[in-house]
Short mmCIF file of the C-alpha atoms (twelve columns), coordinates in Angstrom:
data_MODEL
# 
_entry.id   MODEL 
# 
loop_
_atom_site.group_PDB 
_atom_site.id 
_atom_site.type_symbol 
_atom_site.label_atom_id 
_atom_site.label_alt_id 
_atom_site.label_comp_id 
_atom_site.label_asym_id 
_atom_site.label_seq_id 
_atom_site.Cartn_x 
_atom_site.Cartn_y 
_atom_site.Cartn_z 
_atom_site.pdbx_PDB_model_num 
ATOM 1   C CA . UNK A 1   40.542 12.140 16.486 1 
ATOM 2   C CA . UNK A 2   43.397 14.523 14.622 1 
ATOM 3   C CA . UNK A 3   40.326 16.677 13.348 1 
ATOM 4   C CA . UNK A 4   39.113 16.848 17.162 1 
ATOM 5   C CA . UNK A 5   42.006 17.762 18.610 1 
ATOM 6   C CA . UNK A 6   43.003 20.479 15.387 1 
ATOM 7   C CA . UNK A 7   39.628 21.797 15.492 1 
ATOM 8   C CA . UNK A 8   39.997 22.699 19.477 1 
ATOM 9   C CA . UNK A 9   43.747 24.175 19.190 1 
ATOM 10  C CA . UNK A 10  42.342 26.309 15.981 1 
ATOM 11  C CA . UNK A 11  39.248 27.615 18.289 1 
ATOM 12  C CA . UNK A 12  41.303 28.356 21.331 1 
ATOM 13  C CA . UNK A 13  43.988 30.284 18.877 1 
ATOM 14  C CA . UNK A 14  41.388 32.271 17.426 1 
ATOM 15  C CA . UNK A 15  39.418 33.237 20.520 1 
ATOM 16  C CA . UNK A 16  43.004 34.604 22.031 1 
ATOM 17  C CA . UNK A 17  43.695 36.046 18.944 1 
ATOM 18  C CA . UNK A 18  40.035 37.976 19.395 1 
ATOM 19  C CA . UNK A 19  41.735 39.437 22.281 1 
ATOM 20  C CA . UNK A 20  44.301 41.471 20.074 1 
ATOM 21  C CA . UNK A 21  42.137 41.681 17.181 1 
ATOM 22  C CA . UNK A 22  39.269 44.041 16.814 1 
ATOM 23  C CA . UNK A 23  35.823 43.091 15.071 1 
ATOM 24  C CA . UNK A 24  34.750 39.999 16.674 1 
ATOM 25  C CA . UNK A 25  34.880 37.549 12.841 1 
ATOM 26  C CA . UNK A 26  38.088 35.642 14.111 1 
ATOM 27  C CA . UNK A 27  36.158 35.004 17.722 1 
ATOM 28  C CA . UNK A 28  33.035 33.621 16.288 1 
ATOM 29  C CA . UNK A 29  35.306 31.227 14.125 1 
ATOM 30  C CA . UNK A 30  36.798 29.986 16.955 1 
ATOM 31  C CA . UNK A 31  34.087 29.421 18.791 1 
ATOM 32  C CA . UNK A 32  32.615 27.503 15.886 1 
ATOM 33  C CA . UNK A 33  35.460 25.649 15.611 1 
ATOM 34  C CA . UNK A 34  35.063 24.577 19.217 1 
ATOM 35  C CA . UNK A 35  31.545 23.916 19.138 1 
ATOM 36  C CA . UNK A 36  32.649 21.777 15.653 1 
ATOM 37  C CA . UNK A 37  35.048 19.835 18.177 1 
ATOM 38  C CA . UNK A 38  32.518 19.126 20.336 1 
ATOM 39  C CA . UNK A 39  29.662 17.797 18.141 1 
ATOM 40  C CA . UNK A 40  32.408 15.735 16.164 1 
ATOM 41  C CA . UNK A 41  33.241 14.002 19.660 1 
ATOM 42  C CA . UNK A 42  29.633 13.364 20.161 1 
ATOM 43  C CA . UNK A 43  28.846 12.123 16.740 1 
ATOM 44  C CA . UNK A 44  31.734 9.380  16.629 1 
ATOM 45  C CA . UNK A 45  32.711 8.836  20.126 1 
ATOM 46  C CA . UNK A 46  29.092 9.157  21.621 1 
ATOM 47  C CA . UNK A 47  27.571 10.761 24.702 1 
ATOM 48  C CA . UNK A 48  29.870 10.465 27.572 1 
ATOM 49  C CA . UNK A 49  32.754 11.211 25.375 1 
ATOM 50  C CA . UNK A 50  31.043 14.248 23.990 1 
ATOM 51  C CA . UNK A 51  30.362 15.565 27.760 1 
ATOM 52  C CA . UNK A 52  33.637 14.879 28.927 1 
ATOM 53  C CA . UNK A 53  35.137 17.053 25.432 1 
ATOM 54  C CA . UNK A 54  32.553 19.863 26.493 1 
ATOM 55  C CA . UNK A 55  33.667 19.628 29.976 1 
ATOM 56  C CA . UNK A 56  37.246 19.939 28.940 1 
ATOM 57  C CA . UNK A 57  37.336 22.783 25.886 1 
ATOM 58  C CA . UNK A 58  35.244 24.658 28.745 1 
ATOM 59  C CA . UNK A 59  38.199 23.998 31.592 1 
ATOM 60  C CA . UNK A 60  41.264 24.843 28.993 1 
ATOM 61  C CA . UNK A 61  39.435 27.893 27.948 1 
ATOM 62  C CA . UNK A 62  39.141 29.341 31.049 1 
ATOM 63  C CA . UNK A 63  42.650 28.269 32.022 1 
ATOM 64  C CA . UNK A 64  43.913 29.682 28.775 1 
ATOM 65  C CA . UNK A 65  42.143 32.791 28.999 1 
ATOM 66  C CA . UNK A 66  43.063 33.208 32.438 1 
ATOM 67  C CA . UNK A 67  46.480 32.663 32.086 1 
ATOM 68  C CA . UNK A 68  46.711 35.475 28.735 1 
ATOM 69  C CA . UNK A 69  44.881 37.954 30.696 1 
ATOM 70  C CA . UNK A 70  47.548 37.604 33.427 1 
ATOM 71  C CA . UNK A 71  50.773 38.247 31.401 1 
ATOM 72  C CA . UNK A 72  48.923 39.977 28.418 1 
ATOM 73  C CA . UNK A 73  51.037 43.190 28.998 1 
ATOM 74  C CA . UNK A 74  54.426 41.429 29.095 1 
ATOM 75  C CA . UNK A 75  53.835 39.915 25.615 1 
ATOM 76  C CA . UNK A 76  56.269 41.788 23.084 1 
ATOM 77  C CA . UNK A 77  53.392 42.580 20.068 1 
ATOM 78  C CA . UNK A 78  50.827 43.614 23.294 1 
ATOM 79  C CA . UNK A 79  53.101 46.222 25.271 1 
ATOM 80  C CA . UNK A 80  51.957 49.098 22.983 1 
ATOM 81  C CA . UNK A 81  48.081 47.657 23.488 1 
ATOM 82  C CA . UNK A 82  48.763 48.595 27.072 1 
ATOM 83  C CA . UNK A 83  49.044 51.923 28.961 1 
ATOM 84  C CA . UNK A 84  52.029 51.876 31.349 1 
ATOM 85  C CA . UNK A 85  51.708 55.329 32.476 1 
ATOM 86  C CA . UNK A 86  49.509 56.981 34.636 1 
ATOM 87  C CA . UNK A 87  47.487 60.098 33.757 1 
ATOM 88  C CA . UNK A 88  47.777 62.876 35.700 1 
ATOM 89  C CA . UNK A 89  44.142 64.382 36.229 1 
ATOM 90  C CA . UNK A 90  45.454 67.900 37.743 1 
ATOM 91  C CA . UNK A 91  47.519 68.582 35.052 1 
ATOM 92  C CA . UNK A 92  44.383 68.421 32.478 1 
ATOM 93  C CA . UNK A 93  41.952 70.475 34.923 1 
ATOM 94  C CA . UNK A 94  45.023 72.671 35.348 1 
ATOM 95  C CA . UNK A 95  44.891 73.389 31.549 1 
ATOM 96  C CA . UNK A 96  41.374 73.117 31.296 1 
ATOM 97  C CA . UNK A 97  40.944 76.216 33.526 1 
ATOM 98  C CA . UNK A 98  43.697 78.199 31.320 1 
ATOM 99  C CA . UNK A 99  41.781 78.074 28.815 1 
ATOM 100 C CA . UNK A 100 38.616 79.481 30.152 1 
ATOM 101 C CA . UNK A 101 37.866 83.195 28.943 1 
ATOM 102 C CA . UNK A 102 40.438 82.702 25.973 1 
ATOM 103 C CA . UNK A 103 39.686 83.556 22.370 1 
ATOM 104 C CA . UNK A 104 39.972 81.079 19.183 1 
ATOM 105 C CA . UNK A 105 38.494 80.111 15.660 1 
ATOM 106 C CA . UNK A 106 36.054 77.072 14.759 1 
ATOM 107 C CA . UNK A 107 37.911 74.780 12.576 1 
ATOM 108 C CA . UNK A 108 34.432 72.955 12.087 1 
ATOM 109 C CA . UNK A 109 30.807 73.776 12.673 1 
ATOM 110 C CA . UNK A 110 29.769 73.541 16.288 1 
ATOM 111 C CA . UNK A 111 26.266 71.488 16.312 1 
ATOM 112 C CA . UNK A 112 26.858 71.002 19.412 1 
ATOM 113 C CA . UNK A 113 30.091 70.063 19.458 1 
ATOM 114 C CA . UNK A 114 32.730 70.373 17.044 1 
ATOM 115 C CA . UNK A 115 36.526 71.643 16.960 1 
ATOM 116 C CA . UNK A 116 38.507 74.416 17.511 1 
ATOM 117 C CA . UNK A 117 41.686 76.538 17.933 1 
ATOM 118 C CA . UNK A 118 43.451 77.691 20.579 1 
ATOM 119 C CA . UNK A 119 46.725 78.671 20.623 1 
ATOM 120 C CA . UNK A 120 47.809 77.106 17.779 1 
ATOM 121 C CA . UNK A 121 46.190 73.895 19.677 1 
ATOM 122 C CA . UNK A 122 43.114 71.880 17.860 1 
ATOM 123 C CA . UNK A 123 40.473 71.361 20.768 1 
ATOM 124 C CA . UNK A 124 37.228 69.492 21.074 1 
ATOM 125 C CA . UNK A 125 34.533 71.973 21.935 1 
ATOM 126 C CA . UNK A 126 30.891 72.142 23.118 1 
ATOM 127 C CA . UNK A 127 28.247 74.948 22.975 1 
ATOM 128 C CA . UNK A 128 24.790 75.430 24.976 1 
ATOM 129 C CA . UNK A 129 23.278 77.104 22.737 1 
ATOM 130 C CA . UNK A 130 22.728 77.368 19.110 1 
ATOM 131 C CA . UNK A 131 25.156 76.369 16.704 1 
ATOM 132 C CA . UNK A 132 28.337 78.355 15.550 1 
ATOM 133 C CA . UNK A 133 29.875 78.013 11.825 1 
ATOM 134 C CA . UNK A 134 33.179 77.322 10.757 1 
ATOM 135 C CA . UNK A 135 35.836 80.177 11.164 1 
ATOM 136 C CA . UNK A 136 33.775 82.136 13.725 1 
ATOM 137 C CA . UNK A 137 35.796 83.842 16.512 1 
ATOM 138 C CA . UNK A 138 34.532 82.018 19.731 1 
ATOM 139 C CA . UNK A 139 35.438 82.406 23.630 1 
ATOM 140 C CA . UNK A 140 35.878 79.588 26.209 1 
ATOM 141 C CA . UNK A 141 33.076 80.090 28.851 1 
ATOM 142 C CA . UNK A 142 33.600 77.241 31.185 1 
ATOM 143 C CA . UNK A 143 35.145 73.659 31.426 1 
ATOM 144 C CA . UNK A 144 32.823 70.612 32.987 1 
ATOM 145 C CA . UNK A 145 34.822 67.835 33.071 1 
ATOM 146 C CA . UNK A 146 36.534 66.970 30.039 1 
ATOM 147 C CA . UNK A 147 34.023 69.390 27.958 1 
ATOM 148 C CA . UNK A 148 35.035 72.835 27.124 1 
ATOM 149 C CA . UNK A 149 32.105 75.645 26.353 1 
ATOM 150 C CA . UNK A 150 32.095 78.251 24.138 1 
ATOM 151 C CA . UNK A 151 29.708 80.990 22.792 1 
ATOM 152 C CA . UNK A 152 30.419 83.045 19.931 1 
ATOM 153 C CA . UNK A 153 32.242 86.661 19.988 1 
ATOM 154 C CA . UNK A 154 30.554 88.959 18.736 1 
ATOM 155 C CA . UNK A 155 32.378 91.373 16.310 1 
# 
């Protein structure tokens, strides 16, 4: 019965654990280890036993999840997992748009997309057309969105 009951605290810890940790290994074990739980309470305590442990693991885990997802911010080693401040979306189009018509340098090739700088700024950067090397003088055309054009200057 101690295996049972050790082998359904261990799944539940790991599948909350799963929640902080990236990867999805420590999630599986825990659900093995539940699933272990449950077959063990089939195998020696038989069939209605074995339901009512299903039944049960399946209850707790919902409560248990529930219950993490509701004060997952407050926990002290999840605060930094969690944004608390809100993004301001004018201030980015704002700057998006100041940068349209400006002049930099490709850090990296532009296949579509690479980087580049502005201003002494590192940017993400798309073209339409073509592809531009590294170190080639380019000029914002236009902002979409979060994507900023360019096309090369010609010298």
């Amino acid at each position: 019965m101690t295996a049972i009951i050790a082998l359904a605290v261990v799944g539940i810890a790991l599948l909350l654990a799963e929640l902080v940790l990236p990867g999805g290994i420590v999630g599986v074990g825990g659900i093995i280890c539940l699933l272990a739980a449950v077959t063990l309470t089939f195998v020696n305590y038989g069939a209605m036993a074995g339901a009512i442990a299903l039944v049960a693991v399946m209850v707790f885990g919902v409560i248990i999840t529930a219950l993490w997802i509701k004060n997952f911010h407050r926990l002290p080693f999840t605060r930094q997992l969690v944004l608390n401040q809100s993004i301001d979306d004018s201030s980015e189009e704002l700057w998006l748009d100041s940068l349209v018509g400006k002049e930099g340098v490709t850090l990296t090739k532009i296949s579509p997309s690479g980087h580049a700088e502005f201003d002494g700024e590192k940017v993400d950067v798309m073209t339409e057309s073509g592809k531009i090397d590294k170190g080639k003088t380019v000029k914002v055309i236009k902002t979409r969105g979060p994507s900023i054009f360019v096309e090369e200057v010609s010298v």
